[in-house]
Backbone bond lengths (Angstrom), bond angles and torsions (degrees), N, CA, C in turn:
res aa  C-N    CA-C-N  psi(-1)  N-CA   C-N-CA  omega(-1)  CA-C   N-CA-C  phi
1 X - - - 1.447 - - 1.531 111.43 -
2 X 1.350 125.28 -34.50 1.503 134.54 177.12 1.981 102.33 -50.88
3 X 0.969 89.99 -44.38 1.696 87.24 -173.96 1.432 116.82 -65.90
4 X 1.648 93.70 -38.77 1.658 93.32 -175.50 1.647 108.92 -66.70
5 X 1.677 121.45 -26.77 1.266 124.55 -155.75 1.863 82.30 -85.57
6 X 1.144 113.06 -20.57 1.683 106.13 -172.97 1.150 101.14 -73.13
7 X 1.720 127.40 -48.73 1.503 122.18 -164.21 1.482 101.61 -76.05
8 X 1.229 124.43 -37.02 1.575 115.34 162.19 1.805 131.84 -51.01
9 X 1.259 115.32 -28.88 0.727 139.12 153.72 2.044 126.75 -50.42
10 X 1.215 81.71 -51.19 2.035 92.56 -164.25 1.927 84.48 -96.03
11 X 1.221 126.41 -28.17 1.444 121.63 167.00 1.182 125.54 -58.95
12 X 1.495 109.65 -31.59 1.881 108.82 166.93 1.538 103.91 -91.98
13 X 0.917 120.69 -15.67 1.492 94.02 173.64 1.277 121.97 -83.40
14 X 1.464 102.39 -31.66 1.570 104.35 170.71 1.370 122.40 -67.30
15 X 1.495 118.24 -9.46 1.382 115.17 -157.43 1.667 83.23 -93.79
16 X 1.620 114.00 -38.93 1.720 133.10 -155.36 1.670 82.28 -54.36
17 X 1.244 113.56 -77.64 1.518 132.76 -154.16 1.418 103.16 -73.35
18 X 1.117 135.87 -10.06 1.817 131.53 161.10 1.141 105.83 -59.58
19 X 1.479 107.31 -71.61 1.117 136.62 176.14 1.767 142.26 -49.94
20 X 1.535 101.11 -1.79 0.856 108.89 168.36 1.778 129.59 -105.33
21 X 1.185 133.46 105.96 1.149 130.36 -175.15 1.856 142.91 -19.42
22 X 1.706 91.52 -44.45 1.132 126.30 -176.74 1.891 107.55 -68.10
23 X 1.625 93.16 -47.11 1.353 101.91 -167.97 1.754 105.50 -77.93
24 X 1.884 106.70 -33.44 1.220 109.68 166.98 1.509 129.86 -44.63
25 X 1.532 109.94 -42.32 1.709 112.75 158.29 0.762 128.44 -17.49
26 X 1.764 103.23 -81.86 1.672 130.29 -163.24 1.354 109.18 -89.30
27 X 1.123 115.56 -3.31 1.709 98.79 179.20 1.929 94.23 -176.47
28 X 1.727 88.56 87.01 1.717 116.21 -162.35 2.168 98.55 -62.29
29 X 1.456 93.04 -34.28 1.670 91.02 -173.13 1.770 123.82 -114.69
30 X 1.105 125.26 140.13 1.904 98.42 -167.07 1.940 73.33 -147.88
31 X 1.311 73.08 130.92 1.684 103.47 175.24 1.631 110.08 -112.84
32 X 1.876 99.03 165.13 1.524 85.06 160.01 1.441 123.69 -120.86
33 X 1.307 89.39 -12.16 1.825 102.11 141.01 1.446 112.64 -142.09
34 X 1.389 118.76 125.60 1.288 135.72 -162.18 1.679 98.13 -91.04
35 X 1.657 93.68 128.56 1.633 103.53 -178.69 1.463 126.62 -55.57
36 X 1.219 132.03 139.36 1.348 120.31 -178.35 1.613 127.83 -38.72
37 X 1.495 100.91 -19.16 1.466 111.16 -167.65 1.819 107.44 -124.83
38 X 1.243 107.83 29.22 1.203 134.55 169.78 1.389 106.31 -72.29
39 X 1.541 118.76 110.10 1.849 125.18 164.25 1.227 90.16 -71.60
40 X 1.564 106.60 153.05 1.768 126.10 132.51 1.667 115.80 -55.94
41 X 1.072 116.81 167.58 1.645 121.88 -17.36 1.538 99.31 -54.37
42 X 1.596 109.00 166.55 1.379 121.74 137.83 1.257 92.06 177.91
43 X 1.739 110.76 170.01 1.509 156.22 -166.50 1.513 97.24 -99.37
44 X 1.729 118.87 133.77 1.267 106.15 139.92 1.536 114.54 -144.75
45 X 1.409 116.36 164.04 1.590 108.34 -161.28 1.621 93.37 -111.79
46 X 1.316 132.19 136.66 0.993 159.52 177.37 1.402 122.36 -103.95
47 X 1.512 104.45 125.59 1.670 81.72 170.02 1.820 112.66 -118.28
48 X 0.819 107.03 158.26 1.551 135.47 -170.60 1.683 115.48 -68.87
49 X 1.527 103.44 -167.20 1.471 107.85 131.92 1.406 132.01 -55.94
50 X 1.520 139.47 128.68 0.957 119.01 160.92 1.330 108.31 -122.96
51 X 1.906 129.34 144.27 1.347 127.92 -153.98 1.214 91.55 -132.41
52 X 1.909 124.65 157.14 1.587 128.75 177.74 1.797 92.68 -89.67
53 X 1.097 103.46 131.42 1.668 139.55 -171.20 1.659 109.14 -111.94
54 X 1.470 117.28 2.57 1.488 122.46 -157.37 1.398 97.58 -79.60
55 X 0.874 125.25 -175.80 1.035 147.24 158.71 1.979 138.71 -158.52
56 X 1.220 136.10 178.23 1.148 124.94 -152.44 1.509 112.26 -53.42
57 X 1.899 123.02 -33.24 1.298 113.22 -157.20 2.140 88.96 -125.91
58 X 0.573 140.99 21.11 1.491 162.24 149.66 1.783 142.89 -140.95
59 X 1.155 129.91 149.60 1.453 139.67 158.22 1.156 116.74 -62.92
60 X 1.417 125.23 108.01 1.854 133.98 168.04 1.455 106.43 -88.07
61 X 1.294 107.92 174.75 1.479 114.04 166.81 2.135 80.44 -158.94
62 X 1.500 94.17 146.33 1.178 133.82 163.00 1.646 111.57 -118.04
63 X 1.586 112.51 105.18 1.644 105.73 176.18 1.647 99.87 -137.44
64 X 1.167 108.64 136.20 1.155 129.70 152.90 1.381 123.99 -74.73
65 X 1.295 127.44 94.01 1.840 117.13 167.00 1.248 125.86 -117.73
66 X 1.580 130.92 147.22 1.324 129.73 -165.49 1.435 97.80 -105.86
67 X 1.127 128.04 148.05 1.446 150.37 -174.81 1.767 102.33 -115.16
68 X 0.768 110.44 111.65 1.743 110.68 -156.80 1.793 85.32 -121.21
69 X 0.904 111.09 147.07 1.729 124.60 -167.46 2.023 106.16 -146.80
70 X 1.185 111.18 124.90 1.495 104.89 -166.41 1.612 95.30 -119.93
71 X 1.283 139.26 89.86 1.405 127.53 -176.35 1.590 109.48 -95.65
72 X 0.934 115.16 152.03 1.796 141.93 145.66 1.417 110.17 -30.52
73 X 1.482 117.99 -75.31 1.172 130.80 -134.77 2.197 82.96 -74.54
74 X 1.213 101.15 161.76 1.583 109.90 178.31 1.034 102.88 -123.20
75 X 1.231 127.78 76.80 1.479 134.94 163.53 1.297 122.86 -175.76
76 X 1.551 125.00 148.00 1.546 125.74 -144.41 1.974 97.92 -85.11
77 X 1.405 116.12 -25.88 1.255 109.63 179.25 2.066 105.12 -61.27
78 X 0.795 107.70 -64.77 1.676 120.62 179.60 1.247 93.99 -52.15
79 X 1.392 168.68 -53.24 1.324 143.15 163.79 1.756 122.91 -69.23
80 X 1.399 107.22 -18.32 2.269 100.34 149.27 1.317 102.39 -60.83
81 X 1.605 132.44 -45.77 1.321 116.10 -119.26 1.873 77.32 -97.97
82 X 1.580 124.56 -25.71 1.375 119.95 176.08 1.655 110.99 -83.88
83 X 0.812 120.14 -33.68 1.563 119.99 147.68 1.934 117.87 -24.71
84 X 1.242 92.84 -84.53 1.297 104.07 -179.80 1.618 128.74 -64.27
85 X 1.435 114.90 -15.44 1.379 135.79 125.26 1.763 119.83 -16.07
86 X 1.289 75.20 -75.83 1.621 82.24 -179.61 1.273 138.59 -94.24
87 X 1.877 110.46 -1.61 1.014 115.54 141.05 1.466 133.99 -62.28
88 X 1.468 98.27 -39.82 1.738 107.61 -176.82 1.727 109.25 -60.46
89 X 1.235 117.79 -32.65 1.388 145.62 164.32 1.458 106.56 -18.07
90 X 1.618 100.45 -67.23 1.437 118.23 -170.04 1.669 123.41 -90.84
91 X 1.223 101.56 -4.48 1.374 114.99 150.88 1.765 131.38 -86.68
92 X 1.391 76.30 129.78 1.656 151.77 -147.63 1.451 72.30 86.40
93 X 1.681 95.49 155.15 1.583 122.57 163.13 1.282 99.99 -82.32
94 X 1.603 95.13 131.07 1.357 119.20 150.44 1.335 123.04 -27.35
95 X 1.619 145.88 143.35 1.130 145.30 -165.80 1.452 78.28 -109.58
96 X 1.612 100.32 159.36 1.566 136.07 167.78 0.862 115.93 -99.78
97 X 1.855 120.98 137.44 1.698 112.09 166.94 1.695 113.66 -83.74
98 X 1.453 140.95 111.13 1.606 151.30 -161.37 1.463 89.72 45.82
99 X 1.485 117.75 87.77 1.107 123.00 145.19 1.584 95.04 158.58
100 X 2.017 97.76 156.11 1.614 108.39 -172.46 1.838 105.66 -114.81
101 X 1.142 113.60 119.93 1.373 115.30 142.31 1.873 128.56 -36.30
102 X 0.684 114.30 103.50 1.980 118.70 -165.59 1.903 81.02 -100.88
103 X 1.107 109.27 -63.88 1.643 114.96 -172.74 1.119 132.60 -145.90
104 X 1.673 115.37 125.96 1.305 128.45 175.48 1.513 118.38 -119.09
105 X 1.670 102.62 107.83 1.824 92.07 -167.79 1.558 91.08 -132.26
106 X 1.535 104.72 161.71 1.513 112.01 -177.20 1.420 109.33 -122.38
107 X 1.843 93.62 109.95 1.484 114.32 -158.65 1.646 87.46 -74.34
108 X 1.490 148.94 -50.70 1.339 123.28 -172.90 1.611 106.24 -166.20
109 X 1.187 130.44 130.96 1.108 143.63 169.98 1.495 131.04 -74.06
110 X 1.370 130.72 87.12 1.801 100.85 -176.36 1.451 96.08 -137.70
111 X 1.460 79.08 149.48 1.894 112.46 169.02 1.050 120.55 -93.81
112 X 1.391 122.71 121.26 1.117 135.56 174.32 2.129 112.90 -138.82
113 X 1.444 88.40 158.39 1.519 95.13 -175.07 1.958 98.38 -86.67
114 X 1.251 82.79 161.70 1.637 92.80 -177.06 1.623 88.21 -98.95
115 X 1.633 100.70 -166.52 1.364 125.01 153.93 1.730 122.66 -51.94
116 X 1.139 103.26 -31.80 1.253 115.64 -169.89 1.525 120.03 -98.57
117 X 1.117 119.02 -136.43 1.662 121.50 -170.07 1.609 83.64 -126.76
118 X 1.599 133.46 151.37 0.871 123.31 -179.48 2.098 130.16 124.52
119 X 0.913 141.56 -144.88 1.476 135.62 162.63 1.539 83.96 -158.74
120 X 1.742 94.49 165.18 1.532 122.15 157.49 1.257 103.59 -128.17
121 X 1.264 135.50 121.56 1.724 138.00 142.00 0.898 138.75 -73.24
122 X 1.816 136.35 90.88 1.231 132.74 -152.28 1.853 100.36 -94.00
123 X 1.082 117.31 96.40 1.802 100.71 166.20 1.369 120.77 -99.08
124 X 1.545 90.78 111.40 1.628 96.54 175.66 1.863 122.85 -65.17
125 X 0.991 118.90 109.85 1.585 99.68 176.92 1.844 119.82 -135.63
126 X 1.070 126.11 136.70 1.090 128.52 -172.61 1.422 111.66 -101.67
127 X 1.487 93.15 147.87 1.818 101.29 -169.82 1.684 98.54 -120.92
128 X 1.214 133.85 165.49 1.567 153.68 157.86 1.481 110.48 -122.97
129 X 1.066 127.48 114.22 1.132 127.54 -176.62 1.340 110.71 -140.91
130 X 1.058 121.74 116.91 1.879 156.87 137.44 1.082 139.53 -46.82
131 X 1.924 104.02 96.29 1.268 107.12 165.22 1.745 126.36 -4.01
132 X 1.208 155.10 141.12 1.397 128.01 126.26 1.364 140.24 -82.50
133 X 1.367 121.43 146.92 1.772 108.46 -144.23 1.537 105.76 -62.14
134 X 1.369 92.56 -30.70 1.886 96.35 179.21 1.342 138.76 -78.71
135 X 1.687 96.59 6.65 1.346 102.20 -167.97 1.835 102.61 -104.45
């Protein structure tokens, strides 16, 4: 059941952040593993730890996933301002198909330069996610 609550899980976000215009701008392609020969910009979703969250009368999931962001632009304002892009993105949480989001928080954000010319934005954020009783 952990897996299914994961692919429900990594399915709204992918659907949230495709689908969103804003995020379409700044970061046109989002993988979930980005090809070796993949330009920036782009998004990719990562997954983490993931831990059983269940309990006696439902299925939990505890997952950690990183939102990894590879930009062009070389400068720390243009990787907040795609950051916050894609935070705003995920506000309101995304709905689940048979299953509830309880919590989505963003354990830490950092910028750092790659090899290249450019930023990476790693946002760490953790989800809890809940069976639904009816599903």
């Amino acid at each position: 059941m952990m897996l299914a609550l994961y692919s429900a899980l990594r399915s709204a976000l992918v659907g949230r952040l495709a689908g969103d215009p804003a995020v379409a701008a700044v970061l046109p392609a989002i993988y979930e593993r980005p090809p070796g020969d993949a330009r920036p910009p782009w998004l990719a979703i990562e997954p983490g730890l993931l831990a059983d969250w269940s309990n006696k009368t439902a299925a939990g999931l505890a997952a950690e996933i990183r939102l990894i962001l590879l930009l062009v632009e070389d400068d720390d304002a243009a990787a907040e301002n795609a950051a916050q892009t894609v935070l705003q993105a995920l506000t309101p949480w995304p709905p689940l198909a048979d299953a509830r989001l309880v919590r989505l928080a963003v354990r830490e954000i950092r910028i750092t330069r790659p090899g290249h010319a450019g930023r990476r934005v790693t946002i760490q954020i953790e989800a809890l996610v809940a069976e639904n009783p009816a599903a």
